[in-house]
N, C-alpha and C positions, 0 to 999 in steps of 0.2 A: 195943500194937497198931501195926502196920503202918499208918502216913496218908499213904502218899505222897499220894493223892488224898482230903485233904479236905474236898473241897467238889464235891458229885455233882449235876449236873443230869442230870432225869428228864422224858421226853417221851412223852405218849400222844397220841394220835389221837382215843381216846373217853373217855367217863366212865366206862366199865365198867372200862379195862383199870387208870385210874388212882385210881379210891376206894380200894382196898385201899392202894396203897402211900401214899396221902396220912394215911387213917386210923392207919397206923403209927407215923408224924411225933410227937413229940412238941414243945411250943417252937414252936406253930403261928402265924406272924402271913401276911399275905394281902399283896399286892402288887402293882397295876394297872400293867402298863405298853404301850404300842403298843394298850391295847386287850385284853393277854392279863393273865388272871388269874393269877399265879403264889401259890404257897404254898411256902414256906420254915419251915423246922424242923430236929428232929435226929433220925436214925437212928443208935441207939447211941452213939456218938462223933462219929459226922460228921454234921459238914452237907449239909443237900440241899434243893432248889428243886425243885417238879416242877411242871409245868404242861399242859393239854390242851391241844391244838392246834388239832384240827379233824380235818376227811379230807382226804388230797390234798396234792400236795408243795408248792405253794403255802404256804398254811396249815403244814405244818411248817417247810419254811425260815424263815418268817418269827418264830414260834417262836424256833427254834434260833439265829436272830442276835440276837432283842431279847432270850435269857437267856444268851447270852455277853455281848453289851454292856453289858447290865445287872446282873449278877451272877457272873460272871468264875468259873464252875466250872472245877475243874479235871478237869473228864471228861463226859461225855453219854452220857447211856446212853438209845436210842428202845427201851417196851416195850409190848410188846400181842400182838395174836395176826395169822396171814397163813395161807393158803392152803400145802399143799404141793406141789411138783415134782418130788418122789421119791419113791418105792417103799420108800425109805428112811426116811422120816420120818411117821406115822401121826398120827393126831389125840391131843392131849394132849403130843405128843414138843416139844423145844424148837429152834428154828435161832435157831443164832447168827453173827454175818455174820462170816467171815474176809475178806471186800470187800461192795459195794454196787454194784447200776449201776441205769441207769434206763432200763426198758426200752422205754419210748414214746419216748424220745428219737432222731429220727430224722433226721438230715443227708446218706444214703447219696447222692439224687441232686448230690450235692457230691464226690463222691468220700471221704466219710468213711464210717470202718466204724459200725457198728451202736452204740448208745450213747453216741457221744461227746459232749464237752460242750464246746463251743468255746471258744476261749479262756481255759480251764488242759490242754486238749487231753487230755483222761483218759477212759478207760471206763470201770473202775473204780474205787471210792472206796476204800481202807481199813479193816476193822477194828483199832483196836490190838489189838496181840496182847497187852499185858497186862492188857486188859479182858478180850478174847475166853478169854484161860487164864485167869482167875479165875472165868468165867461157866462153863465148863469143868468145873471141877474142884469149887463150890459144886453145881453140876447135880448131880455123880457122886454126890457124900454126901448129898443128898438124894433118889436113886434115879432119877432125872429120868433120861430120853434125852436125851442133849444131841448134834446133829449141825453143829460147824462147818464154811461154806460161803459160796457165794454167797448173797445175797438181793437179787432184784429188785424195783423199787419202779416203777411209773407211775399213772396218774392212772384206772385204770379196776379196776372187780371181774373178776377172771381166771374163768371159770367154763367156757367151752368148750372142745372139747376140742384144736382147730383154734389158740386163743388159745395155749395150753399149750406145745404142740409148738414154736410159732414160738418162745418164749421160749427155750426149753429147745437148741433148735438155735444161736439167737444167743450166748448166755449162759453156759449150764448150768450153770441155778440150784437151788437145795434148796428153797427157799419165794417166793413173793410178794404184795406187799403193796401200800400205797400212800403209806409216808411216810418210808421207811427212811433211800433211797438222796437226799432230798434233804438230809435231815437232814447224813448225811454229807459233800455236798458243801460245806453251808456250816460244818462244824469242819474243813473239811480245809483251807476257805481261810483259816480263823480259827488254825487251828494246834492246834486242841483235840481229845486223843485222845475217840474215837466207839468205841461197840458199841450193838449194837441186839440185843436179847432177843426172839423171835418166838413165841408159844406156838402148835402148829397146831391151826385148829380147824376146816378141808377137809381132807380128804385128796383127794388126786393124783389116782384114780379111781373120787371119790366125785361126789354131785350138790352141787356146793357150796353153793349158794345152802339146802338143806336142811340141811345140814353147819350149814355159817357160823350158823342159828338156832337150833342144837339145840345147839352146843358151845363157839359162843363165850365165855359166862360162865365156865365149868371151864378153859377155856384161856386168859384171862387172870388166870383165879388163878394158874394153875402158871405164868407171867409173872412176876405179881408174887411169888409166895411167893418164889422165886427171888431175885429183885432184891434184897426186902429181907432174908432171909439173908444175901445175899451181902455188903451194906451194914453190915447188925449186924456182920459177923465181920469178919475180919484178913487173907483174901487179898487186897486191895485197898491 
């Protein structure tokens, strides 16, 4: 087996998107730290940490620093479900981030463009590409729509249609969420490669908020089924 990355931290937002992959875990011991519960175990051969966050980029950056500091994975992967932004990507289909930005993020009357993040001066974040192809290519074999992309993250539920548009004119994103792009920015300044798994469970011009309670459970399955295929096997 291929280990370049041994040791895989896993980030949800909710309990729903993360029971399935923790139930997986075998080797289970529990670990408090900052406050956040993490769980540590093994998927097939590798290790992995996964922990719940919370909603909101808050709550996941904070996350995403206390389980690199703590536990020093060699990859992050944020999984759960997000709203779509395309025509392209249907309820059930999966976005995987080729970058991240954060869309509430706004500095314009400064003379900065749309996004930016002051002081590492970026829009967007990163996905690695050897997470992103690997999530890719486990998608394909398992029948999955996989649509790599942007994914936007800020601090609000995307549901109008007014909301949408401004996004998609800033950005032009494939899904948004609310926990993605901060995740990203804090392994970007840790140094740790990031992917974020999105199962959609809105579609683009659907009533989301009806959407979002009818299909979020099925769409953080096909999240997690994903994940931990991808983890059990050897393109990783």
């Amino acid at each position: 087996m291929n280990m370049k990355y041994k040791k895989i931290g896993i980030i949800c937002a909710m309990e729903i998107e993360a029971a399935e992959i923790r139930s997986a875990l075998s080797q289970v011991q529990e670990k408090t730290v900052g406050g956040i519960l993490f769980h540590q175990g093994k998927l097939g051969e590798r290790e992995v940490v996964i922990a719940v966050c919370g909603i909101g980029k808050v709550f996941a950056a904070m996350c995403a620093q206390t389980m690199i500091l703590a536990f020093s994975p060699d990859a992050v992967y944020n999984s759960g479900v997000a709203g779509s932004l395309t025509e392209r990507l249907s309820i059930l289909d999966i976005a995987v981030s080729d970058q991240l930005v954060q869309h509430d993020m706004d500095t314009t009357p400064l003379g900065d463009p749309p996004g930016l993040i002051s002081g590492i001066n970026r829009v967007f974040f990163p996905g690695d590409q050897d997470l992103v192809e690997a999530v890719a290519r486990e998608g394909a074999a398992l029948g999955l729509r996989i649509l790599p992309g942007t994914i936007a993250s800020g601090d609000q539920f995307i549901s109008k249609t007014e909301q949408k548009e401004r996004i998609k004119a800033c950005f032009d994103p494939i899904a948004c969420e609310m926990e993605g792009a901060a995740i990203a920015q804090v392994a970007f300044v840790n140094g740790t490669p990031f992917c974020a798994i999105r199962a959609i469970s809105d579609a683009y011009d659907g009533k989301n908020e009806m959407d979002y309670a009818q299909f979020a459970p099925a769409a953080a399955h096909n999240s997690a089924r994903l994940l931990i295929s991808l983890l059990e096997g050897d393109l990783l």
